[in-house]
Each structure stands twice: as structure tokens, then as C-alpha cells.
N, C-alpha and C positions, 0 to 999 in steps of 0.2 A: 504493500500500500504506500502512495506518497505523501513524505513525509506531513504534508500539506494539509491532509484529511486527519491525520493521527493526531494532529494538534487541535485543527478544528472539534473533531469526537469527543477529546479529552476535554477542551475548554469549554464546550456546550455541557458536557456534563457537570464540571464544575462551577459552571455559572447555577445550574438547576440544584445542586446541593446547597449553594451559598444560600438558597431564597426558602429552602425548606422550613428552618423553622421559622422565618417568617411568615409563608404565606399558610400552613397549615394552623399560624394559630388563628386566623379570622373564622374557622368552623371551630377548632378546641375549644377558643374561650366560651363559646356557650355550650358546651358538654361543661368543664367547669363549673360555670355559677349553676347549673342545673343536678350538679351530683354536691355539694356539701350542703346547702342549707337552702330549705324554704320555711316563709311564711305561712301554717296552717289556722290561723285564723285573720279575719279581716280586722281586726282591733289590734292585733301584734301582742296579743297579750298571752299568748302559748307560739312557744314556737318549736319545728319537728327539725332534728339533725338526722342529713343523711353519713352514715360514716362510709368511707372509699373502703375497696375492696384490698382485704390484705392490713385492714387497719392494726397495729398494735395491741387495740386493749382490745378486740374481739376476742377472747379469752374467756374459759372457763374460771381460772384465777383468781378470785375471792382479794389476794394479796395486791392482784392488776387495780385494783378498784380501791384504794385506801379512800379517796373519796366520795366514793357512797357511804349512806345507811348505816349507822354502825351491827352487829349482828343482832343484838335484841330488838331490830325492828326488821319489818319485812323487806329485803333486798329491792333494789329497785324491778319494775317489771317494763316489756317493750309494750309502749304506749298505741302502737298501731292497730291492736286486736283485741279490744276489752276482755273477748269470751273464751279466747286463747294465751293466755296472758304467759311470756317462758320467764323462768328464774334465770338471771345471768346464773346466779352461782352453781347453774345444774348444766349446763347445757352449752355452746360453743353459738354465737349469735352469730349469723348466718349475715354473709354480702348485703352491705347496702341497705341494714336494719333502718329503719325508723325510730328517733328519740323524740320522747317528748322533753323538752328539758323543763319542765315542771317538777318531774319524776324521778329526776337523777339529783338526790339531794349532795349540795355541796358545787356542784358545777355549776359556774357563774355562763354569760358569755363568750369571756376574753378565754377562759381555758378552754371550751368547746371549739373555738375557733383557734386554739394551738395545737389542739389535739387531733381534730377533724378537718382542718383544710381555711380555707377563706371563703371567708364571708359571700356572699353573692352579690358578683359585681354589681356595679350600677352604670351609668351608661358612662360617666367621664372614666370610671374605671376603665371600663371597655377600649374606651377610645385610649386610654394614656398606654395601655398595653400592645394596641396594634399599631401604636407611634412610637414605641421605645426605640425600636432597630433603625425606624427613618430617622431618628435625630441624629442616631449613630453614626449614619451614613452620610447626614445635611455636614458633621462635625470634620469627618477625614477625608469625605467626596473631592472636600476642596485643593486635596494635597494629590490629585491625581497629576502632577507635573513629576512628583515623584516617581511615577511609571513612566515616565519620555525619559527618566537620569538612570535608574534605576533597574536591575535585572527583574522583570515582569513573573519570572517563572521564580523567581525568590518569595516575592513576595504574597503570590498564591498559596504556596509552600505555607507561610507564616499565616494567611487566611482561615486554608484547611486546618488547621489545627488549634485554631480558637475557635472558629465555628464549630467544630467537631466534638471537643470539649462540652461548649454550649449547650449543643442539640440532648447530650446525656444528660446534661447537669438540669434539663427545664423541667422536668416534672416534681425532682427534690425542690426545685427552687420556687415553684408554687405552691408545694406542700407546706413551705413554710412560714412566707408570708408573699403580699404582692409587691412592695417596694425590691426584693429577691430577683422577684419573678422582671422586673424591671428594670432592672441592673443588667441580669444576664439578657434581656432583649438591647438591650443598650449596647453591652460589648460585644454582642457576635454584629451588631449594626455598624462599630466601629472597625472591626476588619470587614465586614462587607462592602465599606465604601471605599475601596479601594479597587474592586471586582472590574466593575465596568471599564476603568480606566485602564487597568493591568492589560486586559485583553485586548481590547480594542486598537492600543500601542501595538500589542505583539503583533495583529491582524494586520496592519497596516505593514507587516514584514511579509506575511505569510501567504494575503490573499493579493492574485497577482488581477489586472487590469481585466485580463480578460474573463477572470471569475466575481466580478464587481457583484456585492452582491449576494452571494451565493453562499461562501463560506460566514460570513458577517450573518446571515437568515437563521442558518443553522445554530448558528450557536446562541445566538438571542431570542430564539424559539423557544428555547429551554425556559424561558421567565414565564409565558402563559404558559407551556409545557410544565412545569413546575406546578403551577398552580390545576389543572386537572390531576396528576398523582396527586396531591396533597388533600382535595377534593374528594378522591371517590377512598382512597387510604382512611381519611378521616369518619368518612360515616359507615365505612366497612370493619375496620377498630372497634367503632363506638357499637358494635353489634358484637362481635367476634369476642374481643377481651376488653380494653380500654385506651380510651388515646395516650396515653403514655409510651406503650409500645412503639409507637412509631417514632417518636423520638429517638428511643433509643436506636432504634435499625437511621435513623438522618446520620446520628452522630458516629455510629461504627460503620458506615457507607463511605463518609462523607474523607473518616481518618484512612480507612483503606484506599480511597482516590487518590490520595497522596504518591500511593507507591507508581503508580503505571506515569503520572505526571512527571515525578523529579526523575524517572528515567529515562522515558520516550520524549520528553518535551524540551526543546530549546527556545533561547528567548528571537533568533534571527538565523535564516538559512545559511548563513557563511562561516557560522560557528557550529553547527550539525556534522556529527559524524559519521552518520549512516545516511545520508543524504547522497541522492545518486546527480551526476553532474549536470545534467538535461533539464531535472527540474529547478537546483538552484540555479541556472542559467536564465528558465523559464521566470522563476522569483525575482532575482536581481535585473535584467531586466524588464519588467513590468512593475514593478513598485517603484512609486516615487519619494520612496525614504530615503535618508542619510543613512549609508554605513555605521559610521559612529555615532553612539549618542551626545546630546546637546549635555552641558552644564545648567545647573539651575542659573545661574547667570548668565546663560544666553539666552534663557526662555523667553521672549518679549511679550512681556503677560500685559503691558499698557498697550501694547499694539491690539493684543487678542479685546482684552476688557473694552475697548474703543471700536471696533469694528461690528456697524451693523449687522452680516452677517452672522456672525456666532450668535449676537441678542436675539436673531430670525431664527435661528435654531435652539436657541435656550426657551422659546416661546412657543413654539409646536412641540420640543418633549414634555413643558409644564401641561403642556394641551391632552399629550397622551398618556404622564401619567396621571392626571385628573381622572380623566376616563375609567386608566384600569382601578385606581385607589377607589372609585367609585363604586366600581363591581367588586371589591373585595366586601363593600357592604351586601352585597346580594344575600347570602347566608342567612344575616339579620333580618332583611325585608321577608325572605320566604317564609323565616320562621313566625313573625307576624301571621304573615297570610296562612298559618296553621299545616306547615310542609313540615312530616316529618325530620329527622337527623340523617336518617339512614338515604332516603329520595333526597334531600336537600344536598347533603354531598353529592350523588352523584349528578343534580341539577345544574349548580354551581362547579361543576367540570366542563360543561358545557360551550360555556363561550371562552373559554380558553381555549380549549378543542379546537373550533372554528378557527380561532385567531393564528395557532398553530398550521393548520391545513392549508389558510388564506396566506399565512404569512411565505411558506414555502412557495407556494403560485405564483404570490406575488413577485417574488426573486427570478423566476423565469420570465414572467411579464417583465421586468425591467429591463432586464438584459435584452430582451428581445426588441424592446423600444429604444434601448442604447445604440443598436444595431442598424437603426432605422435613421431618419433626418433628426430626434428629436433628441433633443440637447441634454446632461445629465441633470443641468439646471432643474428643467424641464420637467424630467422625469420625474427630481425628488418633489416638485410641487403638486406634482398630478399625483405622487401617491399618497402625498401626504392628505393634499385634499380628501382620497377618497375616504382613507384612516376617520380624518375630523367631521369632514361635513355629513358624511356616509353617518355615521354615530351621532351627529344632530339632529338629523333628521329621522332616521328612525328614534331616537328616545321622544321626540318633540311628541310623541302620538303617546306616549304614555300617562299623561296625567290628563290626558282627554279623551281617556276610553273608561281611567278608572282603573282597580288592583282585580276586579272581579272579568274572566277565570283567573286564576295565577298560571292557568296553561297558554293564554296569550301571554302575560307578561314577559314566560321564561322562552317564548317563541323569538320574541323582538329584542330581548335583552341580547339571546344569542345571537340574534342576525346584528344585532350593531355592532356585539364584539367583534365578531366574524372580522367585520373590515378592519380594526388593529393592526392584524398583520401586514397591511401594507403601512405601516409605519417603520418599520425596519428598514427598509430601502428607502424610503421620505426621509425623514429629519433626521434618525436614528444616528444613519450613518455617513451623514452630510459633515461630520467631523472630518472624517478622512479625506473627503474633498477638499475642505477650507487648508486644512494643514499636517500632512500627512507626519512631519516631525514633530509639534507639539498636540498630538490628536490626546494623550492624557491627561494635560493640561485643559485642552477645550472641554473636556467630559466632565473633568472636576470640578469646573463651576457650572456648567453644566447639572450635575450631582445636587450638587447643595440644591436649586432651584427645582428640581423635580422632585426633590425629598422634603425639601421646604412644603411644597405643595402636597403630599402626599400627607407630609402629617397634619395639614392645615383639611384635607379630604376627611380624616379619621376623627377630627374632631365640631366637623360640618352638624354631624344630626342633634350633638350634644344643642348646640348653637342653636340649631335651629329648635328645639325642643323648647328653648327658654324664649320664642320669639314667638311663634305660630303656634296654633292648635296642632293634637296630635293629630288630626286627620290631615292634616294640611304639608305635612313633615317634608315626607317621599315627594308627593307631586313640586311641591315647592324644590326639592334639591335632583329632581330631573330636570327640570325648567333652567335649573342655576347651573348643571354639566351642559347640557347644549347652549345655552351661553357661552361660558366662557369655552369650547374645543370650537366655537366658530371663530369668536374673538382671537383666540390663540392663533388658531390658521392661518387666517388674515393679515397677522402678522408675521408668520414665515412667508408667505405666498410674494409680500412685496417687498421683500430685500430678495439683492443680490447673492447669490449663495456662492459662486464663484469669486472669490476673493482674493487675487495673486500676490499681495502686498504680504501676505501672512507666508508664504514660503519662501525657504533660503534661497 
């Protein structure tokens, strides 16, 4: 195989493990608040604990229980079955009991919730959990110049193995409190922003002119690809054993990736050693990189920060990740409209799916329009368009038909994602045009601004919650994505995307 694909395969795959336990937790967190605690009455004045499976004091052990009951009174009993009532002290309390905690004398609150898990989220909860990684990434996104100085397969290397960490350490680290649980989404978000920039540097080595396009699809595939395994994993778990499991398979996945990378992968074809002469020929030239890398003080970052171009491209990615950060709420909205866990994941696979299948088509449609009179300018406006305005225009019908069936909703939701995929050849990869030798520097700020956005997406319903009535929520924040991914457009569509002043 040439060496070309072997880097692409690898790096698509490691872009798809970086986003795992990101994107798996926007189904998790509600398996979460729905296995430790509810509400059983409407006054709040009895409340029922669920205990997780495998809990500690599930125990026969009299001694497990120093605070209950002392023995000259009746041992506490499971509040769920008046007429069946089981003695802890006799018997092994069976998965996912029901407590009343009226009935467990001596346990307050604060220790049912160190004992049994966290509390049930609430909706900033929600939201600050599925923003922890984005901010991580808004923080070190911006250091992607460090990828144009810097060996690109190093610092994957140093990725995979914080992320990998991560992925094992997330279910201890909810078990114990959410500040934890937030910390570790934090630092695997802090090597993940480094991801996009690393790759896309090396890409601009590896994918040669005549493949424009093609290898860059592939491996950026893997982000809504990511997000269908994570999707139908999640509500296939939450049936099977528990979402924990799969974390643990991210994070011993993610640490085994390591091995095939640091030895198959180089960071430029002239430094490969298994590399046959035809194709680094083929490589060197068709890429219009420098040999050697730049110094951080060559990088002319007032040039780049100054050029409407890149602003035309930081403005169609905020466009597209608005889009996807918006469908990561899907999950939540289904579960509203009363969609099981188990259909809801594999619902929410759905337009990722599409965007996967369109985004691959898309990469031949480009090439094939490269081929033709029409400019690459050209090309990345017309796909971006279809990306943006394609997705305005189908969501624009959703808050004017109403949430009733949820089988139209999830019909239209997936036809808009569908068109995403041609976002990868549109703006995505319009870095490498502007400046094929600081393209990780372009991405880095780049980064911050789609992460920016992405966490400012996450915490949109909360915002809107304390503004509008709850009926009003949803239709109001489809109304407010096809706004801004037109607005967005609009403004890649009228800059110049060819920008020669930015090359050596």
C-alpha cells in the first residue's frame, strides 16, 4: 500500500478516537442523570435513590451499613414494594434497587450522593459538561502554529495518551463528583486541540494536487463518523451492560493506536523509509510545501490575522460547527418528544451517517469540477454553499410544521445533515489553499472560533430556557441555526479565498 493511504487510514482513525469521548457523552449524560436519582414525589419531600450497578454497599453486611438503624430496631427495608418489603440484613439487594431515603435512617443527602453517584443534572449542568472539552480545545486550538515548527506525529503520540488515559478514567471520574467529571473533559479537550492542526500540517505533505480533496474527506469523515459509532455504541450499552463500558474499550482503543502510528507514520515523504521512489516523486512534486519547517518567528501571524481570506474561512467553519454542535443537541430534543434510549441512539446516528456518505461524494464531485473550467475558488464556494444554505433551508420548515410526528423531524434533520459533508472540500480545507506552510497556524485560530462557538451552541437552550417559554425553546433555536449558517456563508462566499501574499 502507498505510503500515502497508510497515513491517511491511520490519521482518520485517530482523528475518530480523539472525539470519542466527546461526542459519546451528549447521549451518556442522560443515561447519567436518569440512573442515580429521581424525584418521587411532586412536593420533593420523599425522595427515591437509584444505586449503579456493582455499587459497594449492595451487600449482605450488617457491618456495610454502620449507618443505618441501630439492631434493636427494624433494619431499614426497600421502599419500592410495600407488600414485598427485603431485609438488607438477609439478602444481597439486587441492580438498581430503589431507596427511599426517608427509610435509611442516618443518611443525609450529601452522603447518598457520595455514595451513589451525582445528583441529576440540571440543564447548565448539562450544558457545562458537553463544553468542558470545547474550552479545552478554544485554550490550545490557538497554539496550532506549533504543528507548522513542530514534528506533527510527536505530538499525536503525546495526544493519544492523554486522551486514552481520559476515556478510562471518565466513569470513576463521575462516580465521584461533576467538577471531576469536568476537569477530565477539560484535559483530554486540551490535547485534542491540537488534533486538527497536527494533521492537516502533515496532509498538506502527504496529499498530493492531484488527490485534492480526497485524502483531507477521508480523514475528516471520521468526526460525523465518530459521532454514528458513538451513537448507536451508546444506546446499544445502555441495553446490553452500561455506558461505562465503552469508555473503557475508547480509552484501550485509542492507547493501542499509538502503536501502528509511531511506527508506520512519518511526519513528510523525504524522511520515510519505506517509501518507494515514484511516489515521493509523485509527493514532492505536487505539494506546494517547504521542505523544511518554518520557525515560530517566521510564522507571519499579523499577515495571516489581517487577511480577509482566513476571516472568510474562520466564518463558514463557525457556520458549520454551529450546525453540527447543534445536532449534538438532537438526543435531548428526541428525548423530549418521548424517543426511547435505545431508538434514540441509533436515531441520532443518522445524520452523521449521511454526512459521512455525502461527504465522501462530495470529494469526487470536486475533483471532478477541478477538472473542468471551474476555479478551486469556485469550487470551495459552491460546496460550501450547499453545506450552509442546503441546512437553512431544510431546518427553516421545522418550526412551521411543529415537533408532531418526530418521524418527520428525524427525516429533515437527517436530510440537512446529509449536506455537511460537503463542507470538507468548502471551507474545511480552504487552509491549505490560502497557505500550505503555515496551514496549522491558520486552523489554530481557526480552532478557538469554532470551539468558541461550539461551546457558546451547548449552552444556547440553557439561555434560551430563561428567555422564552418552554414551548417556544426548539423552534426558536432552529430559527436562530439557519440564521446565523446563512449569515456565516455569506461571508465566506464574498472574500477572496485565493490569497498569494500568504505564501513564501
Amino acid at each position: 500500500m502507498n505510503q500515502r493511504y497508510v497515513f491517511t487510514l491511520l490519521a482518520s482513525l485517530g482523528n475518530l478516537l480523539s472525539l470519542c469521548g466527546r461526542d459519546s457523552m451528549r447521549l451518556t449524560v442522560l443515561l447519567m442523570r436518569q440512573e442515580y436519582l429521581k424525584c418521587s414525589s411532586p412536593d420533593n419531600s420523599s425522595r427515591s435513590y437509584h444505586l449503579p450497578d456493582n455499587h459497594p454497599y449492595l451487600a449482605s453486611d450488617t457491618n456495610a451499613y454502620p449507618y443505618l438503624a441501630s439492631d434493636t430496631n427494624p433494619h431499614p427495608y426497600l421502599a419500592s414494594d410495600n407488600e414485598n418489603r427485603i431485609n438488607l440484613t438477609a439478602v444481597n439487594v439486587q441492580e438498581n434497587t430503589v431507596f427511599n431515603v426517608s427509610d435509611l435512617v442516618g443518611w443525609d443527602e450529601k452522603s447518598i450522593v457520595r455514595r451513589c453517584g451525582t445528583i441529576e443534572y440540571s440543564e447548565l449542568e448539562i450544558a457545562a459538561i458537553r463544553s468542558a472539552f470545547n474550552i479545552g480545545v478554544m485554550i490550545t486550538g490557538v497554539g496550532g502554529a506549533f504543528c507548522d515548527v513542530f514534528s506533527g506525529k510527536k505530538i499525536m503520540t503525546v495526544v493519544g495518551i492523554v486522551q486514552g488515559i481520559c476515556n478510562i478514567l471518565i466513569p470513576t471520574s463521575a462516580a465521584i463528583c461533576l467538577p471531576i467529571l469536568l476537569f477530565n473533559q477539560f484535559v483530554s479537550g486540551l490535547a485534542g486541540g491540537f488534533v486538527c492542526a497536527c494533521l492537516t500540517s502533515m496532509l498538506a505533505r502527504w496529499e498530493p494536487s492531484c488527490e485534492r480533496g480526497l485524502l483531507s474527506t477521508i480523514i475528516y469523515t471520521a468526526s460525523p463518523g465518530c459521532l454514528v459509532m458513538t451513537s448507536l455504541l451508546t444506546g446499544i450499552t445502555s441495553q446490553i451492560t452500561n455506558w461505562r463500558s465503552q469508555y473503557y474499550g475508547f480509552g484501550v482503543i485509542q492507547l493501542a493506536w499509538l502503536v501502528p502510528w509511531w511506527f508506520l507514520v512519518h511526519d513528510s515523504p523525504d524522511i520515510h523509509p519505506r517509501i518507494n521512489e515514484k511516489e515521493k516523486r509523485l509527493l514532492l512534486d505536487h505539494t506546494d510545501i517547504a521542505v523544511s519547517r518554518p520557525s515560530i518567528s517566521q510564522i507571519p501571524l499579523l499577515r495571516i490575522l489581517l487577511s480577509p481570506p482566513v476571516w472568510g474561512q474562520i466564518a463558514a467553519n463557525m457556520g458549520n460547527i454551529w450546525v453540527k454542535s447543534f445536532y449534538e443537541l438532537l438526543p435531548q430534543y428526541l428525548e423530549e418528544l418521548g424517543v426511547k434510549m435505545m431508538f434514540n441512539g441509533f436515531v441520532s446516528a443518522l445524520p452523521p451517517l449521511g454526512s459521512v456518505i455525502m461527504g465522501l461524494l462530495a470529494s469526487r464531485l470536486f475533483n471532478w469540477a477541478n477538472s473542468t473550467h471551474i476555479s478551486l475558488s469556485l469550487a470551495r464556494k459552491i460546496s460550501s454553499s450547499i453545506c450552509l444554505f442546503g441546512f437553512s433551508v431544510l431546518t427553516a420548515s421545522i418550526p412551521l410544521l411543529g415537533p408532531e410526528p418526530p418521524t418527520f423531524i428525524i427525516f429533515v434533520t437527517t436530510a440537512a445533515y446529509f449536506l455537511t459533508g460537503f463542507h470538507l472540500v468548502g471551507a474545511m480545507n480552504n487552509a491549505i489553499d490560502l497557505s500550505p506552510n503555515y496551514v496549522g497556524t491558520i486552523l489554530g485560530i481557526n480552532s478557538f472560533f469554532m470551539y468558541l462557538t461550539s461551546t457558546t451552541v451547548s449552552y444556547s437552550k440553557v439561555i434560551a430556557l430563561q428567555v422564552l417559554d418552554e414551548s417556544q425553546v426548539w423552534p426558536a433555536l432552529f430559527i436562530l441555526s439557519y440564521m446565523i449558517a446563512t449569515f456565516l456563508n455569506i461571508m465566506f462566499s464574498e472574500t477572496h479565498l485565493i490569497y498569494s501574499v500568504l505564501y513564501n
